[in-house]
Each structure stands twice: as C-alpha cells, then as structure tokens.
C-alpha positions as semicolon CSV with decimal commas, in nm:
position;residue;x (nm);y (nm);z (nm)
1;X;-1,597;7,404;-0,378
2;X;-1,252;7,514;-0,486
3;X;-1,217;7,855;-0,532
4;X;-1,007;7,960;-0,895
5;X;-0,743;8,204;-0,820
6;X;-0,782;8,545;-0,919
7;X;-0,643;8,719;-1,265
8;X;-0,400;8,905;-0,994
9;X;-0,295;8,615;-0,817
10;X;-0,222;8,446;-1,131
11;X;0,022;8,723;-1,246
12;X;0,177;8,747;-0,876
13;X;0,310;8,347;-0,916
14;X;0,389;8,393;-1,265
15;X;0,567;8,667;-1,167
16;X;0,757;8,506;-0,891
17;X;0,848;8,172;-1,093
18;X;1,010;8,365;-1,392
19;X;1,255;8,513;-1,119
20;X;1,304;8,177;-0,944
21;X;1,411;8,042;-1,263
22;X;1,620;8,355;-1,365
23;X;1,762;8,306;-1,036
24;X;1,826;7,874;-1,091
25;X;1,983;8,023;-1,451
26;X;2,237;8,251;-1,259
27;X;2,297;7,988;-1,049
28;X;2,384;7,753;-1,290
29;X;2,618;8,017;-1,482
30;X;2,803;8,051;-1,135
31;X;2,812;7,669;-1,075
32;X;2,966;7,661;-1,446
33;X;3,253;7,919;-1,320
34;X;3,319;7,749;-1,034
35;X;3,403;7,411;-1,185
36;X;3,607;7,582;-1,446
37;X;3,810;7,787;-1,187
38;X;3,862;7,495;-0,988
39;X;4,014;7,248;-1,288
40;X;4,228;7,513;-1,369
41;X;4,298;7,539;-1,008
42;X;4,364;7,158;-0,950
43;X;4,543;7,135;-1,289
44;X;4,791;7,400;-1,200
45;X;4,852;7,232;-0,859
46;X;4,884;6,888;-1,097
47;X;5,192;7,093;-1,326
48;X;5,351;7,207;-1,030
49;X;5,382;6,916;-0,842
50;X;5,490;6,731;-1,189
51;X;5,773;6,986;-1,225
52;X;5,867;6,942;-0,922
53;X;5,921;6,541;-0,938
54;X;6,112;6,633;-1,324
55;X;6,371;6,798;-1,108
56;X;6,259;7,138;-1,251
57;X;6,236;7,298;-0,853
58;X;6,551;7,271;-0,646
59;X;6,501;7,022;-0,332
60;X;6,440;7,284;-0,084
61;X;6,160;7,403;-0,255
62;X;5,971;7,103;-0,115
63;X;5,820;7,310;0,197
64;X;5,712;7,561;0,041
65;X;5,540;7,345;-0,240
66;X;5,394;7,151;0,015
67;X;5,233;7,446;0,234
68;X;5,107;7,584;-0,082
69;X;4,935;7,237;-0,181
70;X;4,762;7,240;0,187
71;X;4,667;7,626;0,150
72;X;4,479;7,526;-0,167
73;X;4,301;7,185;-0,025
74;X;4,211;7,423;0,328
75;X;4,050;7,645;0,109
76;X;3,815;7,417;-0,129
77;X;3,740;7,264;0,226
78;X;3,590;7,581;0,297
79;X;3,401;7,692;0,045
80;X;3,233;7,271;0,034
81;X;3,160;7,342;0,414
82;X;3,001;7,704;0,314
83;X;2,817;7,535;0,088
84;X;2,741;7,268;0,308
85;X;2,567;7,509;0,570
86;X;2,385;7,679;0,330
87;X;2,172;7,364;0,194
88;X;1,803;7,381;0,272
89;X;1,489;7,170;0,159
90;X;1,168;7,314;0,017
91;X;0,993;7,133;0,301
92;X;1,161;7,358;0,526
93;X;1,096;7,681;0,393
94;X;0,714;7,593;0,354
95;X;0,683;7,406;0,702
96;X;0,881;7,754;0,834
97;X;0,584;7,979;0,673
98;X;0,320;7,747;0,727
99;X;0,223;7,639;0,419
100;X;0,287;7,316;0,469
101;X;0,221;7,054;0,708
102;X;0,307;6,680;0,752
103;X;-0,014;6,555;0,742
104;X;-0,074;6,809;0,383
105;X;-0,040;6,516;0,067
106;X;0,246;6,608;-0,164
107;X;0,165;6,751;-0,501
108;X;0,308;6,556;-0,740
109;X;0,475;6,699;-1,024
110;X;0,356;6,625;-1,422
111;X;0,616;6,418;-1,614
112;X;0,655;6,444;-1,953
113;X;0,784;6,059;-2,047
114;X;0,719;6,025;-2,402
115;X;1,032;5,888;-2,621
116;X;1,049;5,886;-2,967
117;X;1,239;5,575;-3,115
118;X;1,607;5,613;-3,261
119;X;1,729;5,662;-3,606
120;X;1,712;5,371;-3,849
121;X;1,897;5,228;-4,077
122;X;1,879;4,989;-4,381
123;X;2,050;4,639;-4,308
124;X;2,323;4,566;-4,563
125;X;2,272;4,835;-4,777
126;X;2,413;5,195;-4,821
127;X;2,155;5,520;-4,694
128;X;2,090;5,816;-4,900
129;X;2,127;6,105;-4,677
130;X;2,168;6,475;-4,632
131;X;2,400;6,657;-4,362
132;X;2,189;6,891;-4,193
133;X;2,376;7,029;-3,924
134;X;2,777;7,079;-3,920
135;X;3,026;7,140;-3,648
136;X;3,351;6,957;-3,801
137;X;3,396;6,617;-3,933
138;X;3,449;6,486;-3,674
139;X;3,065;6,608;-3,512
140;X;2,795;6,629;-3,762
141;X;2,460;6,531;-3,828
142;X;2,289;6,322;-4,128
143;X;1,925;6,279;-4,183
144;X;1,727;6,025;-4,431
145;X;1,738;6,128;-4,800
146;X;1,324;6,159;-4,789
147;X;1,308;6,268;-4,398
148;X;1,169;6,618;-4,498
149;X;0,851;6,469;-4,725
150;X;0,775;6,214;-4,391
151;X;0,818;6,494;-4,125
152;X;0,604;6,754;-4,279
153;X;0,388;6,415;-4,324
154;X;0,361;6,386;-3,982
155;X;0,335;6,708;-3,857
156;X;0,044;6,782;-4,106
157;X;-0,155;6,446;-4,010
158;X;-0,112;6,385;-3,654
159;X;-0,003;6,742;-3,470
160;X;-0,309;6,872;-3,230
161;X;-0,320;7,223;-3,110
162;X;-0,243;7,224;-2,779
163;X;-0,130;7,461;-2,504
164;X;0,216;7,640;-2,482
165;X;0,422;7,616;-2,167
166;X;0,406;7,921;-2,118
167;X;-0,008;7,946;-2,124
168;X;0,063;7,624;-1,882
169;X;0,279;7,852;-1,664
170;X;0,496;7,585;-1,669
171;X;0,881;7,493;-1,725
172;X;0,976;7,133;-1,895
173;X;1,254;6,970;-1,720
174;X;1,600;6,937;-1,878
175;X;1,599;6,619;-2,098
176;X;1,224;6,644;-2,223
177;X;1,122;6,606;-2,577
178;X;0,882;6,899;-2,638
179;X;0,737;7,030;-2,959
180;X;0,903;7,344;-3,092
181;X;0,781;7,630;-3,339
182;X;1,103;7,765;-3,525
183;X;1,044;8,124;-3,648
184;X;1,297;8,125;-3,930
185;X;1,193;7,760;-4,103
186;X;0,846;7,856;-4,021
187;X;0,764;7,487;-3,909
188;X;0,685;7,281;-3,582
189;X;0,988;7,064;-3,512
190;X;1,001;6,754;-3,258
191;X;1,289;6,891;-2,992
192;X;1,474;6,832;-2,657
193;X;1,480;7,065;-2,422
194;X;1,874;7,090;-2,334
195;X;1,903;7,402;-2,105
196;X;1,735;7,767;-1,926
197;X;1,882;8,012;-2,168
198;X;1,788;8,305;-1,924
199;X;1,490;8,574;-1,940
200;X;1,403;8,834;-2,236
201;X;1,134;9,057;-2,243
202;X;0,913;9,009;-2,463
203;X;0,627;9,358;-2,581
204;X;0,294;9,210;-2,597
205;X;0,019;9,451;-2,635
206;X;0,180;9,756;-2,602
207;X;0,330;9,583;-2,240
208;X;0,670;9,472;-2,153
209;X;0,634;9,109;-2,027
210;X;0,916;8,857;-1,864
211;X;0,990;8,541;-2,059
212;X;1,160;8,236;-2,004
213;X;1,356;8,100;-2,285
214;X;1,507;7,740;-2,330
215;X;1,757;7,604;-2,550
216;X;1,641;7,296;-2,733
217;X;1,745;7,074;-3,000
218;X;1,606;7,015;-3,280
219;X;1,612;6,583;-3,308
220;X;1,567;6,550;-3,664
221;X;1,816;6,768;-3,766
222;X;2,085;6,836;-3,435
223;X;2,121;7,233;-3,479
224;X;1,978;7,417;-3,131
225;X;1,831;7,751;-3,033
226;X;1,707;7,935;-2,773
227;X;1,279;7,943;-2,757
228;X;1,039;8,148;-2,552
229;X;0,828;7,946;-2,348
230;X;0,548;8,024;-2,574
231;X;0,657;7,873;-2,889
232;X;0,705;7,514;-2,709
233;X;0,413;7,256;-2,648
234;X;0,384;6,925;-2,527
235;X;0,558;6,631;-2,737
236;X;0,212;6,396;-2,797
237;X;0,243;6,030;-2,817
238;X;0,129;6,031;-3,226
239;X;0,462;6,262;-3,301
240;X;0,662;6,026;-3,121
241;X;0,569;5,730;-3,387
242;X;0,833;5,836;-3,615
243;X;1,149;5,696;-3,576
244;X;1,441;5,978;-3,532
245;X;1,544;6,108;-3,871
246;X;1,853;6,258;-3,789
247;X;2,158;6,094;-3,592
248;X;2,512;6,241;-3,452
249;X;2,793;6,075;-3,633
250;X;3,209;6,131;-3,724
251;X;3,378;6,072;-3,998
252;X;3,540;5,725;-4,043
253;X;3,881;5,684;-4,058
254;X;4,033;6,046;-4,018
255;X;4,141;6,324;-3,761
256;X;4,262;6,640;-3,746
257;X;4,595;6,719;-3,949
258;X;4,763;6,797;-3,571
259;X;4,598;6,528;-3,386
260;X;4,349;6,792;-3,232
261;X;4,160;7,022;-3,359
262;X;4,042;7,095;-3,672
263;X;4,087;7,361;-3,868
264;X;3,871;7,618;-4,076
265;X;3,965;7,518;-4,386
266;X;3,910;7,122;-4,294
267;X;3,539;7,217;-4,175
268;X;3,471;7,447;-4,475
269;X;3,606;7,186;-4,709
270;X;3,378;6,985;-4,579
271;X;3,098;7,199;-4,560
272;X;3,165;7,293;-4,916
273;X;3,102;6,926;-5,042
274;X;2,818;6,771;-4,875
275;X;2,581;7,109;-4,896
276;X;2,271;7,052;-5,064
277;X;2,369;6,745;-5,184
278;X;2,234;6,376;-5,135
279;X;2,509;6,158;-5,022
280;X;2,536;5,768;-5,020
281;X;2,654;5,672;-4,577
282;X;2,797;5,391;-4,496
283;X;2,708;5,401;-4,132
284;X;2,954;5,160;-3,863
285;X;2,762;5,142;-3,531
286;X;2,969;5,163;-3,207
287;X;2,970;5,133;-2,873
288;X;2,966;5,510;-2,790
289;X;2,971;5,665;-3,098
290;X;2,817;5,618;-3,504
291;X;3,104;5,677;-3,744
292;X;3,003;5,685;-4,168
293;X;3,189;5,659;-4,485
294;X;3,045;5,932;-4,764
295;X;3,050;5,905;-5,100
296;X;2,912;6,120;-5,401
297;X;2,824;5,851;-5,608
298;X;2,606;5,495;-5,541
299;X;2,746;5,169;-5,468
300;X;2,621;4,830;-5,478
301;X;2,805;4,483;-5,420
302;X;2,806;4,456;-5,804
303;X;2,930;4,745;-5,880
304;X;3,127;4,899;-5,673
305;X;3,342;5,124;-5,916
306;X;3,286;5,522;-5,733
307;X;3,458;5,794;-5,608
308;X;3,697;5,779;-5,307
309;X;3,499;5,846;-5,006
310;X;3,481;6,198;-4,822
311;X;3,764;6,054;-4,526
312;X;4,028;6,016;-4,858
313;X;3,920;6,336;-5,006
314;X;3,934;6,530;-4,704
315;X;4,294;6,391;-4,659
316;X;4,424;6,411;-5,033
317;X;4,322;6,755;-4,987
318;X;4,593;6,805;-4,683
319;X;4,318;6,820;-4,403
320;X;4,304;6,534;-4,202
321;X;4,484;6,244;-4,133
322;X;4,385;5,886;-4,241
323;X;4,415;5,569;-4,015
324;X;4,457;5,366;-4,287
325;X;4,649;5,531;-4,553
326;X;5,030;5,414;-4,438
327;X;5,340;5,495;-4,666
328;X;5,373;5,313;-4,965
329;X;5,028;5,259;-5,025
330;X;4,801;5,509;-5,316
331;X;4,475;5,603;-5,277
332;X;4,381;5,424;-5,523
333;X;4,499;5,095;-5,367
334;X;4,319;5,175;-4,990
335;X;4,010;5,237;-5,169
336;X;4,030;4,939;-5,330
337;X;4,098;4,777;-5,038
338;X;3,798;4,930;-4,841
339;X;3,540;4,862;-5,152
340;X;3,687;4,479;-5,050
341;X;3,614;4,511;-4,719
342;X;3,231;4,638;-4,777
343;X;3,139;4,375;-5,008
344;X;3,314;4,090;-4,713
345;X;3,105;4,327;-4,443
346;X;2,784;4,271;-4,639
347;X;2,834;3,907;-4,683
348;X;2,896;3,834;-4,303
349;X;2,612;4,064;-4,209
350;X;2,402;3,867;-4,442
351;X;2,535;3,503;-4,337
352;X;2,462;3,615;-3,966
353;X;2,123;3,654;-4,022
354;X;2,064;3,375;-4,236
355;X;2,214;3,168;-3,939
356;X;2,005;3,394;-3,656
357;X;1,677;3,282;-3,923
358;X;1,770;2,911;-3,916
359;X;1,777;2,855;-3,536
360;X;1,487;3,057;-3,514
C-alpha cells in the first residue's frame, strides 16, 4: 500500500519547487544579459575591425588590433569552458544522494499536447473584423467580426471545472496552451503559456504564501500578462474545437516614414481609426508572415466604389511610406489600380478552384 505524503511534506516540496523555479527565472534573466553583452561585445569587435579595413586606423595599429581581437576570443573561451565544467545531470545529483538507482523506472513527465486549429478565413471574399490588440502597424492583431458571441459560446457550453496548476503543484512548460482566468475582463480565455514571470507573494488567509506567475498569451486576441499559477487550468480537448479567432498580421503595403521605426503619432493614428470599429480585411497569406488591406467601408466585386484603404490613409496622413505609391501617380489612381487588382485576385482564386474541382 502506498503511503500519501503528509500535509507537511506536501508544503516542504512545494516549498522547494517555487525556489527552483525562482532560481530557473534568475537564471534565465542572467542568460538574457549575457547574450546581450556579448552581441554588443562581438558587434563592437565587428566596427572596429571594419574601421580598420576603411583606412580609419593607421597601419601600425594592426598589432594592437589584433592582440585585442585574441584577448576578447581567450576570454569567451573561458567563460564557455566555465560553463562547460559546471554542467551536471539530474541523474547525477539523485544517484549522488541515493535517490535514485539504475534499476529505479523513470517517472515520466505529463504532456500537455492539445492544439487548437489556426485562424480562418473566408475564400474569395473580404472578413469583417476587429483589431484587438495593437503594437504598430506593422504588428497587430485582428479577430472575426462575431468572435466574441462564439467564444463566450464556447466557454459557456463546453468549459469543465477543473484543477489549477497551482492545486496540481505543477508548472506548464513553455509553449503550452493552458486555460487562463483574466481578472480585469472577468472571463476564462484559451492562452499560451510564453514565459516564468518570477515569484509574488500572494496573502491568503491572513498568510503570506509564494507564487509562481507565468506570462501567457491570450490566442484569441494576442495581448499577454503575467498569471498566478492559480488562475491557469488545463486547455481540454472540447476548447480546442474552435478554430483561432485572432491572428498576427502587418499592414500591406507601408513602412515606417524613416525606413525603421515607427513613430507615436503613426501608431496612435492608427489606433485612433480602427478602435471600436468593425473593419472590412483583405488578408494576403505569406510564407512567414499575414499582411491585410483595411477599409472602413464594404466591398464586393460589383461594387467596389469605397474608401482608400488604411495603408493610403496612414500615408496621405505623412506616416508611413507606400510601396506602391511612386511619383506621378494620385491616390486616387493606385486605389484604382488596387480595387483592379482584387477583383483579377478573386477571379484567379476562383478559376483555381474550379480547375482543382474538375480533376477531382
């Protein structure tokens, strides 16, 4: 008969695995600094050997340059062979200790595999959406028009009760799509876990207590935050039906006015014009990335008389520059060269899968 541990036990190992996690979250704050101080150390070393070969260092520099170069690549060597002789396995420490043998069977560890299926979109014809989470306009999220009705749908008809992480004494992985209860929106939201925030302390009955918090992402809409352990359950196969509702895209055709980054007014501009409004997407699939046109106002093949799109708006207005839009040519000409494009897009999308139909 296996014996239960006790109420003290219990608290001892939840003890220790909220500070071997605060100590994995340190450690991954130092790994962070490390890889930052060494680009900046590798891309100094880069600009000084470039300046060098431009002429910009007189000839007998080149001894010096090139001691300093092998000072630099003697030192990374020692820090990888520190780090090097400081690697251990689990297996180790436990075989060390003696709580583990060779013989003892492994305990395998719970995965949490359940995938929910990507965004969707309607074939040949334009989405009503929503932006639901900003960064620029060149990063943003949209979500379907009637998302909100079908998630609250969901949530209301399939979502069990289940056990928090924390009542699991348990920490997902990185990666793993996890229920989340979100304070402020006072809702349950499918999420991602996307990385250890660090520990609070949370008062519970008059008690201090040590909590693990995780940042996670919320899938149907793309804004994160940082959750206690206790307000995250298991992701169950019957929320995972629904396809995602929300998808990361960029705004076709433009970039920032200096070819980098964008500025506040471009992102307030923007923020300005699509909030709390339902927007018409075209949405261009690529390789790496989902780019959309935006527009106020419906279009159809029939009538496509609208509005220029958000990408000529946000550039009429002096705040990004347009791909398309070369000298000599109006606004009023590209857009009616890009209405001409849809309509030929939606005709070869539909002839393609007339032709896919016939040889099926």
């Amino acid at each position: 008969m296996k014996l239960l541990p006790s109420n003290s036990e219990v608290s001892v190992r939840t003890s220790q695995k909220v500070q071997l996690i605060y100590k994995l979250f340190l450690l991954e704050n130092a790994r962070s600094a490390l890889t930052k101080e060494l680009d900046e150390f590798a891309n100094k070393a880069y600009q000084e050997v470039q300046e060098f070969l431009n002429s910009s260092f007189p000839t007998s520099a080149f001894k010096c340059l090139l001691e300093a170069l092998d000072e630099k690549c003697q030192a990374i060597e020692k820090l990888s062979q520190s780090l090097r002789n400081m690697s251990f396995t689990s297996q180790e420490i436990f075989y060390k200790h003696g709580k583990m043998s060779h013989d003892q069977p492994k305990q395998e560890k719970e995965t949490y595999n359940i995938t929910i299926p990507e965004f969707r979109n309607k074939r040949f014809e334009e989405i009503e959406i929503e932006v639901t989470h900003i960064v620029n306009p060149g990063n943003f999220y949209i979500q379907h028009a009637d998302a909100e009705e079908k998630l609250q749908r969901l949530i209301t008809d399939t979502r069990k009760e289940s056990r928090s992480f924390s009542e699991q004494n348990c920490v997902p992985d990185i990666g793993t799509q996890v229920m989340g209860w979100f304070s402020q929106q006072k809702q349950w939201c499918r999420s991602q876990v996307t990385k250890i925030c660090g520990i609070n302390k949370d008062h519970v009955n008059s008690t201090e207590e040590m909590s693990i918090t995780v940042e996670v992402k919320r899938l149907d809409y793309g804004d994160s935050f940082c959750l206690s352990l206790s307000n995250i359950t298991e992701m169950t196969s019957e929320m995972a039906v629904l396809p995602l509702q929300a998808v990361q895209v960029s705004l076709a055709h433009v970039t920032p006015v200096n070819g980098q980054d964008w500025s506040e007014e471009a992102v307030d501009w923007f923020r300005d014009m699509v909030h709390k409004r339902t927007l018409y997407a075209r949405v261009y699939p690529e390789e790496h990335k989902v780019s959309v046109e935006l527009f106020l106002e419906k279009g159809n093949i029939q009538a496509m008389r609208r509005g220029a799109s958000l990408s000529l708006r946000l550039t009429q207005n002096g705040h990004s520059k347009h791909d398309q839009l070369k000298k000599g040519v109006g606004f009023k000409k590209l857009k009616k060269t890009k209405d001409l494009e849809w309509e030929k897009y939606l005709i070869s999308c539909y002839t393609q899968s007339n032709l896919q139909g016939a040889e099926l």
